[in-house]
C-alpha positions in Angstrom: 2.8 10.8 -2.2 -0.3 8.4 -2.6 1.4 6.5 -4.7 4.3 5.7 -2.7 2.5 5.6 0.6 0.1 2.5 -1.3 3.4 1.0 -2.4 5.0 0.9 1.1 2.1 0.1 3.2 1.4 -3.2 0.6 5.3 -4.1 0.7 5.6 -3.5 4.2 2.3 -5.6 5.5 3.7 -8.2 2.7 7.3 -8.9 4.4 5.6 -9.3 7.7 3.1 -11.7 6.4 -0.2 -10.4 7.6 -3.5 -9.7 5.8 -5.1 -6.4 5.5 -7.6 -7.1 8.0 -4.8 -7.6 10.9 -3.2 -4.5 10.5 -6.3 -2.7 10.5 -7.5 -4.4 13.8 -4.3 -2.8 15.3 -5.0 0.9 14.1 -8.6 0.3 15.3 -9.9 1.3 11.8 -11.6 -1.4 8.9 -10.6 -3.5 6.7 -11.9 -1.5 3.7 -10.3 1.7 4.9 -6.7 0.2 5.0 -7.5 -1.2 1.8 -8.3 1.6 0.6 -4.8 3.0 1.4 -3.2 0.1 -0.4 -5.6 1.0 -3.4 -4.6 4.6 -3.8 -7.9 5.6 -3.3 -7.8 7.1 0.0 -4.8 8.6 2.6 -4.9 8.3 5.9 -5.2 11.1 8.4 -2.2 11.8 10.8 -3.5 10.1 13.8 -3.6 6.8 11.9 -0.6 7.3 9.8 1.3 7.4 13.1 -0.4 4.2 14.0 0.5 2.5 10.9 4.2 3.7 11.5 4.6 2.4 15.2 2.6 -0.7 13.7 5.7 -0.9 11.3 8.0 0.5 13.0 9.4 2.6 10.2 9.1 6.3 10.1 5.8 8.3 8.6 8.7 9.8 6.4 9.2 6.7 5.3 6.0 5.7 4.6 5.2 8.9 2.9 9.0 8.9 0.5 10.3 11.6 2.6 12.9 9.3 2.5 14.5 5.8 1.9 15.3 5.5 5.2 13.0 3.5 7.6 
C-alpha cells in the first residue's frame, strides 16, 4: 500500500502542477511530512489522508490501490 500511495500522491500533485510544499499548506501539515509520503518513508494517518483526497478529489481507495477508480 506505501508503495502505491507514494506513487499516486507524486503523479497526482504532478498533473496538477504544484510543489510539495502547496499541497501540504492545504492539509495544514509540513513540507517534510508530505514529502515523506511521496518517499515511502512515512503514511499518513486517516484524518490527513482524507485531506489529501478532498485536496485531489479522488477517493482514499484510490489513493491507497483499493482501486483504479478515482
Amino acid at each position: 500500500m506505501k508503495e502505491i500511495l507514494a506513487q499516486r500522491l507524486k503523479e497526482l500533485r504532478k498533473e496538477k502542477g504544484l510543489s510539495q510544499i502547496q499541497v501540504a499548506i492545504y492539509c495544514d501539515i509540513t513540507e517534510n511530512t508530505y514529502q515523506n509520503y511521496e518517499l515511502c518513508t512515512r503514511e499518513p494517518k486517516l484524518e490527513i489522508l482524507i485531506r489529501i483526497a478532498d485536496f485531489y478529489k479522488v477517493s482514499i481507495d484510490y489513493l491507497v490501490g483499493r482501486t483504479d477508480d478515482r
